[in-house]
C-alpha positions in Angstrom: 18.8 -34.2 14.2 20.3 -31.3 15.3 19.4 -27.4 14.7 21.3 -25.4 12.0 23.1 -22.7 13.4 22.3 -19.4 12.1 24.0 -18.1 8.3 24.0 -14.8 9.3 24.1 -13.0 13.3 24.5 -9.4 14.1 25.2 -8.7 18.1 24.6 -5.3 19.8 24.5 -3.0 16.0 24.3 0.7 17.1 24.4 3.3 14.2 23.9 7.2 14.6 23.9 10.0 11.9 25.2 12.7 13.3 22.7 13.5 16.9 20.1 11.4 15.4 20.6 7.4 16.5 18.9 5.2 14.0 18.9 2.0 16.0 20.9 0.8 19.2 21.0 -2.8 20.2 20.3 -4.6 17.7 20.3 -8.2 17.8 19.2 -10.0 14.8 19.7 -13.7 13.1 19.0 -15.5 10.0 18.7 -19.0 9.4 18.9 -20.6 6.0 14.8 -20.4 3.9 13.9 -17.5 6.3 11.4 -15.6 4.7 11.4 -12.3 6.6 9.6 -8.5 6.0 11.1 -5.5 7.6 8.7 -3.2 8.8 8.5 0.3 10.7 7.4 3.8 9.7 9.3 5.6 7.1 12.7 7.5 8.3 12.7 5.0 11.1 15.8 3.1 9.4 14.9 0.0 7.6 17.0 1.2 3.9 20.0 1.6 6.2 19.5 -1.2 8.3 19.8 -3.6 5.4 22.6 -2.0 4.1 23.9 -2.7 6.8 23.2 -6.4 6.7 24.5 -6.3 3.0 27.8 -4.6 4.4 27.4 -1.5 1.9 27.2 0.2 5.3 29.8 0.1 8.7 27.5 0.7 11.6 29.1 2.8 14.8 28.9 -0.8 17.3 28.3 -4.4 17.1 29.9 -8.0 16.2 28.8 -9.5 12.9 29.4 -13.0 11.8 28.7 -14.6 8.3 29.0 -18.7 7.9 31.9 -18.9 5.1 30.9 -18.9 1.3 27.7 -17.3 1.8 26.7 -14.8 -0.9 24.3 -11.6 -0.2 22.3 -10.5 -2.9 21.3 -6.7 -2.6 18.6 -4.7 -4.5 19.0 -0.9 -2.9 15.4 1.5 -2.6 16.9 3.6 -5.6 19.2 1.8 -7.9 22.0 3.5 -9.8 22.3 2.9 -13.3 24.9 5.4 -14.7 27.4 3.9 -16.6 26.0 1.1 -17.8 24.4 1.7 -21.8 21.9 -1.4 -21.9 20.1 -3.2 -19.2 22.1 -6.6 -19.8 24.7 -4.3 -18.8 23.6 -3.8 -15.5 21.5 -7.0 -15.0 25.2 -8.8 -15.4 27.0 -6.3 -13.7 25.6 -8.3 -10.6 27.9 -11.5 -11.8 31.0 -12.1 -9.4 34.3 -11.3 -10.2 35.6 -14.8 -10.9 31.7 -16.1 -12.9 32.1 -12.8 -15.4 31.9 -15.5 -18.5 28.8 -17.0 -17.4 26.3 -14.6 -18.9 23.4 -17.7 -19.4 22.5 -16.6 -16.3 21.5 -13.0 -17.1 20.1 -14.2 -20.1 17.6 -16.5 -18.4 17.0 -14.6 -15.7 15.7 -11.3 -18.6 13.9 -14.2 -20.2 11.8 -15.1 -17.1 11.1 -11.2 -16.0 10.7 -10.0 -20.4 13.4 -7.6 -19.5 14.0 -5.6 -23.3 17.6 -6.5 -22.4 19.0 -4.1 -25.1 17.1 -0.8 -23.8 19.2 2.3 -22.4 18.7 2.2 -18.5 17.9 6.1 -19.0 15.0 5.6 -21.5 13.5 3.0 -19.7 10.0 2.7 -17.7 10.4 2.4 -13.7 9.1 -1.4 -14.3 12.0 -2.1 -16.4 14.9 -0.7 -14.3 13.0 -2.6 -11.2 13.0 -5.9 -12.9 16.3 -5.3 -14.1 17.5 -4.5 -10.6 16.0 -7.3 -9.3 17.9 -9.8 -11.9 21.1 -8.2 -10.9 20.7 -9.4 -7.2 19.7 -12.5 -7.9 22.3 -13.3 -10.9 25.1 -14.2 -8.1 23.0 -17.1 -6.9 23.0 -16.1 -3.1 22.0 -17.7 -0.5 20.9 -14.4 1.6 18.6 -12.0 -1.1 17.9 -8.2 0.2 15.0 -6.7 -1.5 14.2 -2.8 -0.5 10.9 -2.0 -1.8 11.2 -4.7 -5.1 7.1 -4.2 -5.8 7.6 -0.5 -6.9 6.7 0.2 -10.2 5.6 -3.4 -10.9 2.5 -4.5 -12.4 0.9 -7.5 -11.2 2.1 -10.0 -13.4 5.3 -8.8 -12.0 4.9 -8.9 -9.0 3.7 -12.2 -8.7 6.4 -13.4 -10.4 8.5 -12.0 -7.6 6.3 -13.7 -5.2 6.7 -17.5 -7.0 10.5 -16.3 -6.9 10.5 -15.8 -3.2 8.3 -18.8 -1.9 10.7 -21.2 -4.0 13.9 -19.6 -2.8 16.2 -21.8 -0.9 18.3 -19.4 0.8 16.8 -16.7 3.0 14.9 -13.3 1.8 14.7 -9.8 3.6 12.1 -7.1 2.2 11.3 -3.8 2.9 8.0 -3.1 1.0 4.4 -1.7 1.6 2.6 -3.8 -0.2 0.8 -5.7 2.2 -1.0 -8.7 -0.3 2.8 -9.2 -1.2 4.2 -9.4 2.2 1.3 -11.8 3.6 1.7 -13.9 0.5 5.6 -14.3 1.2 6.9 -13.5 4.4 6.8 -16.4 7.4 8.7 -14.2 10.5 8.4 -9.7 11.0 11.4 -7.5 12.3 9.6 -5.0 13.6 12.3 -1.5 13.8 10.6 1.1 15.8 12.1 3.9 17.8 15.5 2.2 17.3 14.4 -1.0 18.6 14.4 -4.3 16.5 11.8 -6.7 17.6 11.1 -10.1 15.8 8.2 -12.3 15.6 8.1 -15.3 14.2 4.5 -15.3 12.1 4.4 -13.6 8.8 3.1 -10.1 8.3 -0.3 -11.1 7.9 -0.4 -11.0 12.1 1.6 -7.9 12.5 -1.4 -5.3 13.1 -2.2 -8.0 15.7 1.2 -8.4 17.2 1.8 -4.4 17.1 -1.2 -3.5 19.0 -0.4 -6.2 21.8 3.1 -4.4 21.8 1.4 -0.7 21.9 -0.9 -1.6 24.3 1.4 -3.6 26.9 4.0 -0.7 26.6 1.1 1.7 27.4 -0.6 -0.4 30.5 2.8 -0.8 31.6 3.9 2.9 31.2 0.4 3.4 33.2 1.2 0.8 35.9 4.8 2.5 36.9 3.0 5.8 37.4 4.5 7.3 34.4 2.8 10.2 32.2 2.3 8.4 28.6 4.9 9.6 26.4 3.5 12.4 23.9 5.6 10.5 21.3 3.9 6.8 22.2 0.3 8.6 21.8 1.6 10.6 18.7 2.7 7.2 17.0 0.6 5.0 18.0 -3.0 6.0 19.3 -4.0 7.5 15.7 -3.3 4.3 13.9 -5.5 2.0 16.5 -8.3 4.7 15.8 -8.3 4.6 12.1 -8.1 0.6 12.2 -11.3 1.1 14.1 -13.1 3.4 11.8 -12.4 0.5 8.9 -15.4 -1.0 9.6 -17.2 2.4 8.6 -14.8 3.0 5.7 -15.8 -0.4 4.3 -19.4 0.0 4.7 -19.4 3.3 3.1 -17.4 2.1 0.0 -19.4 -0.9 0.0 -22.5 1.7 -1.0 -20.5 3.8 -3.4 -20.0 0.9 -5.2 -23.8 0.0 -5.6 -24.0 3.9 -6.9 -21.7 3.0 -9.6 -23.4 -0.1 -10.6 -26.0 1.9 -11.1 -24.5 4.7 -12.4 -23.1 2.2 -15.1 -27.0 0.8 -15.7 -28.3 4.2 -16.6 -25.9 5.0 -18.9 -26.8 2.0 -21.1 -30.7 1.9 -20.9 -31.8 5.8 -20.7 -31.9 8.3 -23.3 -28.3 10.1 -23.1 -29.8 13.3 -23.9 -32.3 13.3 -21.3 -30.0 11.8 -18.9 -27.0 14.6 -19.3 -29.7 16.9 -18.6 -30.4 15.3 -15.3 -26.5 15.0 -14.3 -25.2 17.9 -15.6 -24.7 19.4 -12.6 -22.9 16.5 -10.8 -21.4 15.1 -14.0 -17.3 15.2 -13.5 -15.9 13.2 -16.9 -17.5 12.6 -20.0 -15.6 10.6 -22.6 -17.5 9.4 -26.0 -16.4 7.0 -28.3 -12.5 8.1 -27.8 -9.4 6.2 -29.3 -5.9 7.0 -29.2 -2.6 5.7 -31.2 1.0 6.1 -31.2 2.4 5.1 -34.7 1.3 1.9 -35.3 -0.1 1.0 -31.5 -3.3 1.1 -30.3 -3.6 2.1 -26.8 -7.0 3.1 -26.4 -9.8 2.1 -28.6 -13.8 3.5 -28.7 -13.8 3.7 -25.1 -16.9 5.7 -23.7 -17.2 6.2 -19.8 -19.0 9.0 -17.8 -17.5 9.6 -14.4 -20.3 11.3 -11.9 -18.9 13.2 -8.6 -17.8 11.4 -5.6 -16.9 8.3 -7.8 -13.1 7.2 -6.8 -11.8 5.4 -9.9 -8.4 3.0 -9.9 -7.2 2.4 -13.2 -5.0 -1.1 -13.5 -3.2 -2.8 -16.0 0.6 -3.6 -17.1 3.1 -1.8 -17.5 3.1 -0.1 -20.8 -1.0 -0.9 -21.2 -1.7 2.7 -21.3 -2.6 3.9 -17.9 -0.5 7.2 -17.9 -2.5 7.9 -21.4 -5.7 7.4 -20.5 -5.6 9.6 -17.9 -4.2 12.6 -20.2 -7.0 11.8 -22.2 -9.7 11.9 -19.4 -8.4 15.2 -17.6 -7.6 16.6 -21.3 -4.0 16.7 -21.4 -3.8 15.1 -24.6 -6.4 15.3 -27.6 -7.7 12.1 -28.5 -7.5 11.2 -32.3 -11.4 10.2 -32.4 -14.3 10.7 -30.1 -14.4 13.7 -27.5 -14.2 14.3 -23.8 -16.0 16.8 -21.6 -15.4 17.6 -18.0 -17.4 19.4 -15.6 -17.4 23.0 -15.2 -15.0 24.5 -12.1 -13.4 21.8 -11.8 -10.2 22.4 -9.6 -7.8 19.8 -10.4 -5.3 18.9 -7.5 -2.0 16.4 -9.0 -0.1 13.6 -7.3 3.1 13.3 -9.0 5.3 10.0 -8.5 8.4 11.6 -9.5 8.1 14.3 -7.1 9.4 17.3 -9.7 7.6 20.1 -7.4 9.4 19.0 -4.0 12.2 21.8 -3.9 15.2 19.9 -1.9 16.6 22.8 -0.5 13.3 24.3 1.1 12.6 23.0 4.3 9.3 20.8 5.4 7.6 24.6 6.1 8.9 26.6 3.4 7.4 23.8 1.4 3.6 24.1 2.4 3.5 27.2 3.9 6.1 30.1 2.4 5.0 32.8 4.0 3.9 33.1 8.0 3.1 30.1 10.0 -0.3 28.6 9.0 -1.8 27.1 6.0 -4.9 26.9 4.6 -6.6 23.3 4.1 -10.2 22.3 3.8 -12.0 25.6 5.1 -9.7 27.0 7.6 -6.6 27.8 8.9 -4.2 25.2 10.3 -0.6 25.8 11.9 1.9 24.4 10.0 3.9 22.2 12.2 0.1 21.0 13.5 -0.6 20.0 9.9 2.4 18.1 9.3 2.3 16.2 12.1 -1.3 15.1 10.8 1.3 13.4 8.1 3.2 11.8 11.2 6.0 14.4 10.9 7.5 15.2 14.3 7.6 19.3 15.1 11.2 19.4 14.6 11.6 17.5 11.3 9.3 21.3 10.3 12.9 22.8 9.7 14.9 20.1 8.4 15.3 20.2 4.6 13.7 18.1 2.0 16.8 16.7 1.2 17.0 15.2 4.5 14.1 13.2 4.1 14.0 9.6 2.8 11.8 8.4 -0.2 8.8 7.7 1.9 8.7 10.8 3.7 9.2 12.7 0.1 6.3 11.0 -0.7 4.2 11.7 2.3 5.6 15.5 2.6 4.0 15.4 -1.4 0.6 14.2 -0.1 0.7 16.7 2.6 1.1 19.5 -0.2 -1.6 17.9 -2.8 -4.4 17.5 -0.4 -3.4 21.5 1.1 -4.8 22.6 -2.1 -8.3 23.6 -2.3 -9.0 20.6 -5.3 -12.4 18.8 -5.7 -10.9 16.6 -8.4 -7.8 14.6 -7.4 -5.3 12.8 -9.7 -3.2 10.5 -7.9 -0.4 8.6 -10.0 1.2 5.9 -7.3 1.0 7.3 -4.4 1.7 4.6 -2.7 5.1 4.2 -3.7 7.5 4.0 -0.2 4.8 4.8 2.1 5.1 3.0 5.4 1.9 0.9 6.4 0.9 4.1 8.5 0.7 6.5 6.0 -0.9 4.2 3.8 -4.3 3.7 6.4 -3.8 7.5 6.6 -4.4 8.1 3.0 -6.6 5.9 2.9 -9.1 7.5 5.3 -8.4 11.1 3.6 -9.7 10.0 0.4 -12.7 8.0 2.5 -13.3 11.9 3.6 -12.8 13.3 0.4 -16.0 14.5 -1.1 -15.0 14.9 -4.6 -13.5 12.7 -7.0 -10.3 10.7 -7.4 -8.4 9.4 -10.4 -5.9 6.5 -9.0 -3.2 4.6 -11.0 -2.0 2.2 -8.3 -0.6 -1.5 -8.3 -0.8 -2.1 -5.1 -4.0 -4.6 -4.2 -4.6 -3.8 -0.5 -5.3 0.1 -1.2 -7.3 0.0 -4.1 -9.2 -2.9 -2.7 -10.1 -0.3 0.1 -10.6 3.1 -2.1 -11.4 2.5 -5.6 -15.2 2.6 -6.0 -14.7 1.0 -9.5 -11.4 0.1 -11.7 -10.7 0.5 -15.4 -8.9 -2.0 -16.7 -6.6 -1.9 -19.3 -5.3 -5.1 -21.2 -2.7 -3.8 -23.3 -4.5 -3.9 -26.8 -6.9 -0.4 -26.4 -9.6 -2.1 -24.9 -10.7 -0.5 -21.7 -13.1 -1.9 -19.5 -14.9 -1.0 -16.1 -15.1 -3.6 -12.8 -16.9 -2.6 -9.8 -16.0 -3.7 -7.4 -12.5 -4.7 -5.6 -8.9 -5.6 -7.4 -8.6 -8.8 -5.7 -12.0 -9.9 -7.3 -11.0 -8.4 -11.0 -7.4 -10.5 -10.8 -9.3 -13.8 -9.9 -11.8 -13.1 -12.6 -9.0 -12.8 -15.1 -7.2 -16.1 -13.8 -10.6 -18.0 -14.4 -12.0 -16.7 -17.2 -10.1 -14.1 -19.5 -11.7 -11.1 -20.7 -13.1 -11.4 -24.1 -11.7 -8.4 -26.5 -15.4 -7.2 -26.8 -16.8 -3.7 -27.8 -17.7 -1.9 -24.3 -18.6 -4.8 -22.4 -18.4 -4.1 -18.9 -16.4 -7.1 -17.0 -19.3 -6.9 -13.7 -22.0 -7.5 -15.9 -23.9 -11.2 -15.4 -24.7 -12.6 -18.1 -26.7 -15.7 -18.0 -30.1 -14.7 -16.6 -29.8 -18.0 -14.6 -27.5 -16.3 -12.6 -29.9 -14.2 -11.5 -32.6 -16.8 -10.2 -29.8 -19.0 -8.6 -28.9 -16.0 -6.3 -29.4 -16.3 -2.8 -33.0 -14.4 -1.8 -32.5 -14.9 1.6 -29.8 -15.2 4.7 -29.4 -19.1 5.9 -30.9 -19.8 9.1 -27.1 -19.3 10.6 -26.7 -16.1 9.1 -29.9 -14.9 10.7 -28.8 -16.2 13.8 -25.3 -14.4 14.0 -26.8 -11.4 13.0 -29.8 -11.4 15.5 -27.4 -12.6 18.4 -23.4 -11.2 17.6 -24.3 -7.8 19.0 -25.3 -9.0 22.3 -22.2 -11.2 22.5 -20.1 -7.6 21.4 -21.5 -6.0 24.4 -20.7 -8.8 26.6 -17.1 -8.8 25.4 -17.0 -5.2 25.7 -17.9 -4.6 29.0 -15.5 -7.5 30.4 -12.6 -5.5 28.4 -13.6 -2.9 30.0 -13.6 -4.7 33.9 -9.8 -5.8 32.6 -9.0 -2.1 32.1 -10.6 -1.0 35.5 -8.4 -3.6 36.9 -5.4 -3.2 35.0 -5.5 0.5 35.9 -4.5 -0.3 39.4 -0.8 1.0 39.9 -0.1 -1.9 42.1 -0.9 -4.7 40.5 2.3 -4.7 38.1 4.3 -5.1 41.1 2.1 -6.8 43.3 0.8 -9.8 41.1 3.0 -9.9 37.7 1.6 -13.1 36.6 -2.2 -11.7 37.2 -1.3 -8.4 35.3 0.2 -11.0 32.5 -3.3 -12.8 32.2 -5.5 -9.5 31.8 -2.8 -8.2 29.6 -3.4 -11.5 27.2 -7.2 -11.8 28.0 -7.4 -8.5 26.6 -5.7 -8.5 23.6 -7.6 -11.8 22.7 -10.8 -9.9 23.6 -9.7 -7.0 21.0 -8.8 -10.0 18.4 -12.6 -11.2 18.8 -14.5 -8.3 19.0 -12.5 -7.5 15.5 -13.6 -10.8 14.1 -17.3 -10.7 15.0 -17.3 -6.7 13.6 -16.2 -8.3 10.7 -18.9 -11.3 10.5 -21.3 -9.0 11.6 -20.7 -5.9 8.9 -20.3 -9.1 5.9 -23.8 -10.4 7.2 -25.6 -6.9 7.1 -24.4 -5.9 3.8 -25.5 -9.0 2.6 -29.2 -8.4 4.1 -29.2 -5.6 3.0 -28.6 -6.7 -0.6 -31.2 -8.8 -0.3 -33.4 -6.3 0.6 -32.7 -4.1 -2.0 -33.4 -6.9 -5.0 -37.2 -7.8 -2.8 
């Protein structure tokens, strides 16, 4: 049986805007059920290059050929919906020229997503333009589907309908997204675009941070072996991520123990005296809410919902679109009065905002006149930084400190937003999707800020990946008022709502065991295996460490790139499997310790 030939081949695609060149050289091909994620920091060129592939853009170079009859199905970053007066509108819109009578389609299509098919594009929540965006692409039937960041503004349910969509597509899929749980779930080969190159691997994204540091580090051991200086830009880009992936082990540790706290925290509140105990936490005490509800007309968004929220604690809140989550937070930070109940927050508080739809970025100022108005440095966290130092702590590069906000793309709004919130001298942050169009860099960056952050953080956030590695506990909201509190990750609250729904109970909090059998069928003490790997992985880390560290001696040796390629080829891959393992038993080792030390805790 023979091999298909490709449904879609780009040769040699060079594009430049202006002085800046996107990408040269690109080479690219996609067979028919490819299932492919686009990756590469923000501003590197991914939005263009699949406009590209969708032809809504002419690049500067290259041959292009398309196997006759294929159809490409395009869902842009940022959607335009003028003109159009309902969303059928625009969800049909997407019908070909000659198909215009076959409307079942959009009609089935707003059935399976619950798209309010006669709402006004302008009136309607983020969610609903995405999901109506979405139909539009996929009402042509194509047999090449471009999705550029489809997971934005979608709630879970959502989003894994777009990830059954996906897996059971025939034809091929391209996405652009951030959301790592969705691009591991979906994606079976990675184009890689970075620094105008396109590289492709042919595992899904789930092995990307593995194939990307093999890349990193061959480029630098080779930059080494030639006698060249290391480019400032390589270290720039590269050297900071590879550190913060090494500090995760901390980071997970550490939230590991905040989450303990809250438990706690959460087991005080119900068994000691309130007034005694508000005595005791005044001081540290950050949000008080008693017995609040809230209504609009006839619904009920929240309902008798009491929750105390002590300093330090980092709080997701989760739900579906239209549950409430914008609400609640008004009502936690005081915004908006609830109709019963009360809520008290801490004195000096000092609020800092996140806000998704970026209303304070000025698109005529440029990146400095944004943080920093007046002279050249900026106060953040104590002292005095230089402005182009600080943004490039936000992995902007010195001389994007003068280009205009316009200029930037959606991402870089995004991260040029975060720079400005976390200037502010704040030990009480409110974060409404940040994570919207950040790159996979940016997102590990924020993520270790708010591991730093010593105060506390409100979070609103779909995406599973990050909260699973910030929130210390999540509220979640079902959609009927009832609020209730998990601690513990996002992944683990979405598989305890696929086994076992949430009863619409007064207050109940969703960690809480319930039969006391539980309890005595819990594991008292590590198997015999367990005891073993943690008495004996640490001495096998050291071993492993010290031969990476013989590998570098020996790669270090200007010579032996030109002298012995296929020897310099074997240390290069002994190496990175080295790195790989050392990873895995940190991993083992950390999962094993936290559990002893459970253990220990309950003796």
């Amino acid at each position: 049986m023979g091999i298909e030939a490709p449904i879609y081949t780009i040769r040699g695609a060079k594009l430049s805007f202006g002085l800046k060149e996107l990408f040269s050289g690109v080479d690219l091909y996609i067979n028919r059920g490819d299932k492919i994620c686009l990756v590469g920091r923000n501003g590197c060129g991914k939005s263009t290059l699949l406009k590209v592939i969708a032809g809504e853009i002419e690049p500067d170079e290259g041959e292009f050929f398309v196997q006759p009859g294929v159809r490409i199905g395009y869902m842009p970053q940022e959607p335009d919906f003028g003109g159009f007066a309902t969303l059928r509108e625009v969800v049909e819109s997407g019908l070909p020229k000659n198909e215009k009578n076959q409307t079942y389609r959009a009609d089935k299509l707003m059935e399976y997503f619950g798209i309010a098919a006669e709402q006004n594009p302008q009136e309607a929540s983020g969610g609903e333009r995405r999901k109506a965006a979405l139909a539009k692409a996929l009402i042509n039937e194509p047999e090449i589907l471009l999705l550029d960041e489809p997971t934005n503004h979608l709630d879970i349910a959502a989003i894994e309908k777009l990830e059954e969509i996906v897996q059971k597509f025939s034809g091929a899929v391209i996405i652009i997204s951030h959301d790592r749980s969705f691009l591991s779930h979906v994606s079976g080969t990675t184009f890689w675009l970075d620094r105008g190159i396109l590289r492709r691997n042919n595992k899904g994204f789930s092995a990307f941070e593995e194939w990307e540091d093999q890349v990193i580090d061959q480029e630098i051991i080779e930059q080494k072996a030639l006698n060249k200086k290391i480019a400032e830009e390589t270290e720039w880009l590269h050297k900071g991520v590879t550190a913060r992936r090494k500090r995760n082990m901390g980071r997970l540790r550490r939230l590991q123990q905040l989450r303990a706290e809250r438990r706690e925290q959460i087991k005080a509140v119900g068994s000691v005296n309130m007034e005694v105990e508000t005595a005791e936490m005044r001081s540290k005490m950050v949000i008080e809410a008693k017995h609040i509800s809230k209504s609009f007309g006839a619904k009920q968004i929240v309902k008798d919902f009491s929750l105390r929220v002590i300093k330090g604690n980092k709080l997701g809140v989760v739900g579906p679109n239209g549950s409430g989550k914008t609400t609640l937070i008004k009502l936690l930070t005081k915004k908006l009065e609830p109709d019963s109940g009360f809520v008290r927050i801490g004195k000096n508080l000092e609020e800092a905002y996140f806000d998704q739809n970026r209303l304070t970025l000025d698109p005529k100022k440029t990146l400095w006149k944004t943080l920093c108005n007046e002279g050249d440095h900026i106060w953040v966290r104590g002292h005095f930084r230089h402005v182009v130092a600080y943004l490039k702590d936000f992995l902007f590069a010195p001389e994007q400190a003068q280009c205009p906000v316009a200029a930037l793309s959606g991402g870089e709004k995004n991260r040029l937003m975060l720079a400005l919130v976390l200037a502010k001298p704040s030990n009480f942050l409110v974060l409404d999707e940040p994570t919207n169009d950040l790159d996979m860099d940016t997102l590990d960056l924020l993520q270790e800020m708010l591991d730093e952050y010593e105060g506390t953080v409100l979070i609103v956030s779909h995406d599973r990946d990050f909260m699973d590695k910030v929130a210390t506990s999540l509220l979640y909201m079902k959609g009927d008022g009832s609020v209730y509190e998990h601690v513990g990750s996002y992944t683990e609250l979405l598989e305890k709502l696929k086994n076992k729904p949430i009863k619409n109970e007064h207050k109940k909090v969703i960690t809480q065991e319930e039969p006391k059998t539980r309890e005595k069928n819990k594991t008292v003490k590590l198997s015999f295996k367990e005891q073993y790997l943690l008495d004996n992985l640490p001495t096998e880390l050291e071993k492993l460490e010290k031969a990476n560290q013989a590998i570098e001696i020996a790669l270090a040796n200007p010579n032996l790139y030109t002298d012995d390629p296929q020897k310099f080829d074997e240390l290069t891959k002994s190496l990175a499997s080295n790195k790989e393992k050392i990873a895995e038993m940190e991993n083992q080792w950390l999962e094993i310790q936290l559990k002893a030390e459970e253990i220990a805790d309950k003796a």
